[in-house]
C-alpha positions in Angstrom: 0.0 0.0 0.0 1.1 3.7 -0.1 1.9 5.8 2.7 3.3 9.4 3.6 6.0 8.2 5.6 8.0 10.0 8.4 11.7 10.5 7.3 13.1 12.1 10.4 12.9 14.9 12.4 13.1 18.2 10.5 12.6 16.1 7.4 9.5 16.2 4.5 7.5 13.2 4.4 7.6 10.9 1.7 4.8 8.9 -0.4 6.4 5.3 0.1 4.9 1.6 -1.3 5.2 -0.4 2.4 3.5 -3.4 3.5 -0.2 -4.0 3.9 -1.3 -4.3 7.4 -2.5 -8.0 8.1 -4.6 -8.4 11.4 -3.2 -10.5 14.2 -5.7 -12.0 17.1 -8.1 -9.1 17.9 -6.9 -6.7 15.5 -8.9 -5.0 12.7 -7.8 -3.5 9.3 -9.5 -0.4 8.4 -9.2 1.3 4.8 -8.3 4.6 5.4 -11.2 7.2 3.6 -10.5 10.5 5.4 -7.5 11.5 8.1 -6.8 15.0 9.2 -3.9 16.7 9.3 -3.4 17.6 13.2 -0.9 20.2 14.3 0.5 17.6 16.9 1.7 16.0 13.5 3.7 18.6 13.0 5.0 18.8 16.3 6.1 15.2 15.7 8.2 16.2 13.0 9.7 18.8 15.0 10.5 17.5 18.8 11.6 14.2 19.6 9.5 14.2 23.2 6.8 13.4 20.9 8.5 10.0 20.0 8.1 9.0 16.5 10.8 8.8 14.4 12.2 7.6 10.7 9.8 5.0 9.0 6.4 6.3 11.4 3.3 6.5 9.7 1.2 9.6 11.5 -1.7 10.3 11.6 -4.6 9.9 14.1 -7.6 11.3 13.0 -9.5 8.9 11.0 -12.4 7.4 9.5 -13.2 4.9 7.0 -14.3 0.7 6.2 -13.5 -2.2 8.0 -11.9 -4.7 5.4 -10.2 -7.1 7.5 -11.1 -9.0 10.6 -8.6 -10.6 13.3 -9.4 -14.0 14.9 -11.8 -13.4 18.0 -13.0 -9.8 16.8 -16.7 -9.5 17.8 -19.4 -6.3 16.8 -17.6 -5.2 13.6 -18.1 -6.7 10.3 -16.6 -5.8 7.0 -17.8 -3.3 5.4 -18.9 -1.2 8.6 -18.1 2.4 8.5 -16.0 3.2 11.1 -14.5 6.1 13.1 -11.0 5.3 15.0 -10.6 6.3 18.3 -6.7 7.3 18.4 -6.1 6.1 22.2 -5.0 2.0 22.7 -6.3 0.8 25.4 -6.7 -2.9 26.7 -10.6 -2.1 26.3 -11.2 -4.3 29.8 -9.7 -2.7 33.0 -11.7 -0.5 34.7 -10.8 2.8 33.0 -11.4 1.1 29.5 -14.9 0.0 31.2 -16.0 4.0 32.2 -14.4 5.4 28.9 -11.4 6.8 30.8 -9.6 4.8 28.1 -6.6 7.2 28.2 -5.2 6.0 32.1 -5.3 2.9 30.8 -1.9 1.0 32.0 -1.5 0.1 27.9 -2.7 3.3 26.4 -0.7 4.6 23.6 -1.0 6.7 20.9 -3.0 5.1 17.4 -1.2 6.7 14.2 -0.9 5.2 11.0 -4.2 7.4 9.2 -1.9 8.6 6.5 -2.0 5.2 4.6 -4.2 3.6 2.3 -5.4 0.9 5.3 -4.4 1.0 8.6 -4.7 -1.3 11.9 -6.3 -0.9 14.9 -8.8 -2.6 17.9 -12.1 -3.4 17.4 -13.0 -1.5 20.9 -11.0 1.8 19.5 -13.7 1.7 16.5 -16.9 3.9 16.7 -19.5 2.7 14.2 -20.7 5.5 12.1 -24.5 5.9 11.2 -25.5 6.2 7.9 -26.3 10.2 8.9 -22.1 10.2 8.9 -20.1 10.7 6.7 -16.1 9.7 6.4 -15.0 13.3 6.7 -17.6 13.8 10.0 -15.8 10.5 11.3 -12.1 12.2 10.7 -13.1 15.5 12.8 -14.5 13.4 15.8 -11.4 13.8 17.6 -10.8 17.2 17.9 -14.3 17.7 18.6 -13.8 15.3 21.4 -10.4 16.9 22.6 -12.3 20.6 22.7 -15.0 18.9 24.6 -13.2 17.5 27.0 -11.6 20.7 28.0 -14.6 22.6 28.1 -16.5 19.7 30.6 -13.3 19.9 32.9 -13.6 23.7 32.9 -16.7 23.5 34.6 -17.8 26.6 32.7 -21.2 27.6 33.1 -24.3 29.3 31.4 -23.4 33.2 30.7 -20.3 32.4 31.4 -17.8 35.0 29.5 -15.4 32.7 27.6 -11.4 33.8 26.2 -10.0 30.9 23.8 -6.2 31.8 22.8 -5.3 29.9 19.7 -7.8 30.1 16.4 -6.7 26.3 15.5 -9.0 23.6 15.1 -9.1 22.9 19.0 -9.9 26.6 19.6 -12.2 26.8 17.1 -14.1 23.9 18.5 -14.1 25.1 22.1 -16.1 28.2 20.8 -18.5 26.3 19.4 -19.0 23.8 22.4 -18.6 26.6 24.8 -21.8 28.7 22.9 -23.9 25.6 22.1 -23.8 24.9 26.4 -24.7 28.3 26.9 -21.5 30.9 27.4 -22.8 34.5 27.6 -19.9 35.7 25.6 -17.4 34.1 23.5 -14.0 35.5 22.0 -11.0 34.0 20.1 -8.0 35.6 20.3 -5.0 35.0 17.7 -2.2 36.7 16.5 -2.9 36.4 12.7 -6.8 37.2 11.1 -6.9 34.4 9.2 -9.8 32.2 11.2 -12.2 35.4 12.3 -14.9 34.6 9.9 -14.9 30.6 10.4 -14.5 31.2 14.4 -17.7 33.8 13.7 -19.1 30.9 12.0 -18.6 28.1 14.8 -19.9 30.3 17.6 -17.5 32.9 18.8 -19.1 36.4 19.0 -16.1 38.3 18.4 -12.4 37.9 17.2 -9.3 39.7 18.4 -6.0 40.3 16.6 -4.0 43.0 18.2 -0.7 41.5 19.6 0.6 45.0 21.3 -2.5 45.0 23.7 -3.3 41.3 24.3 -4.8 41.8 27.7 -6.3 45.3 26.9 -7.7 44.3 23.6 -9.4 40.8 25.4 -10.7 42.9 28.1 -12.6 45.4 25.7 -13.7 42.3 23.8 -14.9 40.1 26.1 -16.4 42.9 28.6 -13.9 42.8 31.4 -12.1 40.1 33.0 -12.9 36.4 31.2 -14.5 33.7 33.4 -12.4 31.0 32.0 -9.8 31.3 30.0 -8.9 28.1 27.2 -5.2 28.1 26.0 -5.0 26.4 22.9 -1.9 27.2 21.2 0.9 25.6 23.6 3.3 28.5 24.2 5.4 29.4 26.9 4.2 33.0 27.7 0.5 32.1 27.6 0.2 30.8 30.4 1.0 33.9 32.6 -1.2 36.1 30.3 -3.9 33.7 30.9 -4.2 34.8 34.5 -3.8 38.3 33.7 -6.9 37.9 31.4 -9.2 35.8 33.9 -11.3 37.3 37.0 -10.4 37.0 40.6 -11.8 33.0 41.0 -11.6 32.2 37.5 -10.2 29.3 35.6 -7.7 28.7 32.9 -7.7 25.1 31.2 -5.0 24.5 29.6 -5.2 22.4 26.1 -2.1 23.3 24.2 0.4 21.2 23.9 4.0 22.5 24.8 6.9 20.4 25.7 9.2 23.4 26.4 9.3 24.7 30.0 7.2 27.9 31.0 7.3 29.6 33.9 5.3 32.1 34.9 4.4 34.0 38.5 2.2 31.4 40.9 2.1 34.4 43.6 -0.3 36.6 40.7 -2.3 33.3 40.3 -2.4 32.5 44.0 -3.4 36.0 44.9 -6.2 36.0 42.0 -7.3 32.5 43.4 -7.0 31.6 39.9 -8.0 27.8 39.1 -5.2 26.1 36.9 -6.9 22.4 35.0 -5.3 20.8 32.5 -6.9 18.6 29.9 -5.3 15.5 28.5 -7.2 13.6 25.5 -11.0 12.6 26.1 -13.2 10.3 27.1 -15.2 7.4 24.8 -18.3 9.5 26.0 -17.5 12.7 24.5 -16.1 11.4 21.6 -19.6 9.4 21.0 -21.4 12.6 22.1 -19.1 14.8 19.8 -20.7 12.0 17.1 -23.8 12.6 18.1 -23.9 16.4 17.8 -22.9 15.9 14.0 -25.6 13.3 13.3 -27.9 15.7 15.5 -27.3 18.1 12.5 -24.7 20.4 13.8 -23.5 22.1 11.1 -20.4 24.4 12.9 -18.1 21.3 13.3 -17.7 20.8 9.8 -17.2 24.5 9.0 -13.6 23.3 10.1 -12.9 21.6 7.3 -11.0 23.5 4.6 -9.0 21.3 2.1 -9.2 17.5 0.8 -6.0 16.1 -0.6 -5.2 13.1 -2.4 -2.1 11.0 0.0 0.5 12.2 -3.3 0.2 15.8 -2.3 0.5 15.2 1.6 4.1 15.7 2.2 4.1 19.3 0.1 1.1 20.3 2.3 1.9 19.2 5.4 5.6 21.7 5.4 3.0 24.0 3.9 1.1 23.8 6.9 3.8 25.0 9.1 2.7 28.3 8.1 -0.1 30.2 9.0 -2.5 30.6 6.1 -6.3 30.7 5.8 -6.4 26.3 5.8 -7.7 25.0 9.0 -8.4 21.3 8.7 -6.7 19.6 6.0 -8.1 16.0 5.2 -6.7 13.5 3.1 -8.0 11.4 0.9 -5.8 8.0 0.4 -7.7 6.8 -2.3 -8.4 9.9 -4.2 
C-alpha cells in the first residue's frame, strides 16, 4: 500500500509503497477514507519528546471501512463504516470500562491514518451511522479533545469565555462553549486568518492586536474572562492567561508545549485563579461529539478547509507550518 511516511525529524514526508497491514488476534484493518492533518503532527516532525521517528506512519484522526477481521473480533463486520478512536487501550480494566480509556496501563497513541489501510482494535472503533459521513468521522477527535476541555472547565451558562489559539481545538471550544450556553465568547490569535470561520462556529467576536493582548481581550470580552482556554501551547501564555481571567476564575489548559514555561504562581495564588489541564478525552465525548454531528450540527464541519489526495500530503503538510487561511486539512488515500 502507499503511505506518507515520516523521514526524520526536521525532514519532509515521503509517499512510500510499504506493507499492507494484516490483522493479528483481535486486531482490525481499516481502509483509510479521510485523516486529518493535526498540528500535533507537526509537532512530531519537529520534537523528539513526541516520540516518533524515521519510518512512522502519523496520523490519528480517522475514519473509514472495515476490510479485514482478526481472529476473536466480535461487533464489527466488513464493510462497517467506522471512526478510530486514536487512544490503545486494553478495552477491559476498569478505566477502559468508564471510557477513561486514556489512564489505561497500555494506552498509547493510534497513528498510521496517512496510509491507504491501517490497523487498529475493534474497541478503538466507533461505528458511524449512515447520517455520517467519512470526513464527519475524521473531525471526531478534535471535537472530542475541545469537549473534553470545556466539561473539565466546569464553565457555566453566561459564562464570559477567552479561547487563545484560532486552530482547530480553539475553534471547536467556541463552538462547544456557545452551544452549552456561554454569555460571551471570543477568540484571540495573532494572525486574522480564522475570524470569519470562528464567527461561523460560535465565537461572538475575534481579536487580533498582539501589542494590547490583555487590553484588547478585556474590551472584547467585557472585562475580566471567566475562563480562560489556552489552545496554542506556548510558553508565555500561560502567565497572560491569569492576567486575562477574573479574581476565581479558571484557565484550562489544552495546548500542547513540551518546552518549560514559567510564569508567576504568587499573581495566580493572589487571584485564586484555578489552573486544569486537559489530556485527550473520554469514549463518552467522543460518542457525544458524534452525536452532535448526526444531530445536524453544522459548525463542526465549517472546520474543514481542504481534501487532498495522500500524493500531495508531504508538500502540504511543510506548507502547513505556516499560518495561512487552511484550517483542517483532510486526506483522501484513495483519491
Amino acid at each position: 500500500m502507499r503511505a506518507a511516511v515520516m523521514q526524520g525529524l526536521h525532514k519532509p514526508l515521503a509517499v512510500e509503497t510499504i506493507a499492507d497491514p494484516t490483522p493479528g488476534e483481535g486486531d482490525v484493518v481499516v481502509k483509510v477514507g479521510r485523516c486529518g492533518i493535526c498540528g500535533s503532527d507537526l509537532h512530531m516532525t519537529e520534537d523528539p519528546a513526541y516520540g516518533p521517528g524515521a519510518g512512522s506512519v502519523l496520523g490519528h484522526e480517522f475514519a473509514g471501512e472495515v476490510v479485514a477481521l482478526g481472529k476473536g473480533v466480535e461487533g464489527l463486520r466488513a464493510g462497517d463504516l467506522v471512526s478510530v478512536i486514536p487512544l490503545q487501550s486494553c478495552g477491559k480494566c476498569h478505566s477502559c470500562r468508564t471510557g477513561k480509556v486514556q489512564w489505561c496501563d497500555r494506552f498509547g497513541l493510534q497513528g498510521g491514518g496517512y496510509a491507504e489501510y491501517a490497523l487498529t482494535r475493534p474497541n478503538q472503533c466507533v461505528l458511524l451511522p449512515s447520517s455520517a459521513s467519512l470526513p464527519d468521522g475524521a473531525i471526531i477527535e478534535p471535537l472530542a479533545v475541545a469537549l473534553h476541555g470545556v466539561a473539565l472547565s466546569c464553565m457555566r451558562i453566561g459564562d464570559k469565555v477567552l479561547i487563545l489559539g484560532a486552530g482547530p481545538i480553539g475553534l471547536a471550544v467556541a463552538f462547544w462553549a456557545r452551544r452549552f450556553g456561554a454569555g460571551r465568547v471570543v477568540v484571540q490569535d495573532l494572525a486574522p486568518w480564522q475570524r470569519d470561520r470562528a464567527l461561523q462556529m460560535g465565537a461572538h467576536d475575534f481579536v487580533v492586536e498582539p501589542a494590547d493582548p490583555v487590553g484588547s481581550a478585556e474590551r472584547a470580552v467585557g472585562g475580566k474572562a471567566d475562563v480562560v482556554f489556552e489552545c496554542v501551547g506556548v510558553p508565555g501564555l500561560i502567565a497572560q492567561a491569569v492576567d486575562q481571567v477574573r479574581n476565581d476564575g479558571t484557565v484550562t489548559l489544552l495546548g500542547l508545549c513540551t518546552r518549560p514555561d514559567t510564569f508567576n504562581s504568587f499573581a495566580m495564588l493572589s487571584k485564586q485563579v484555578k489552573l486544569v489541564t486537559s489530556a485527550f478525552f473520554t469514549r463518552q465525548e467522543y460518542e457525544a461529539a458524534l452525536d452532535a454531528l448526526v444531530c445536524g450540527a453544522i459548525e463542526p464541519r465549517l472546520l474543514v478547509t481542504d481534501t487532498i489526495d495522500l500524493c500531495s500530503t508531504p508538500d502540504v503538510f511543510e506548507s502547513l507550518r505556516k499560518r495561512t487561511e487552511q484550517c483542517k486539512v483532510l486526506i483522501d488515500p484513495h483519491a
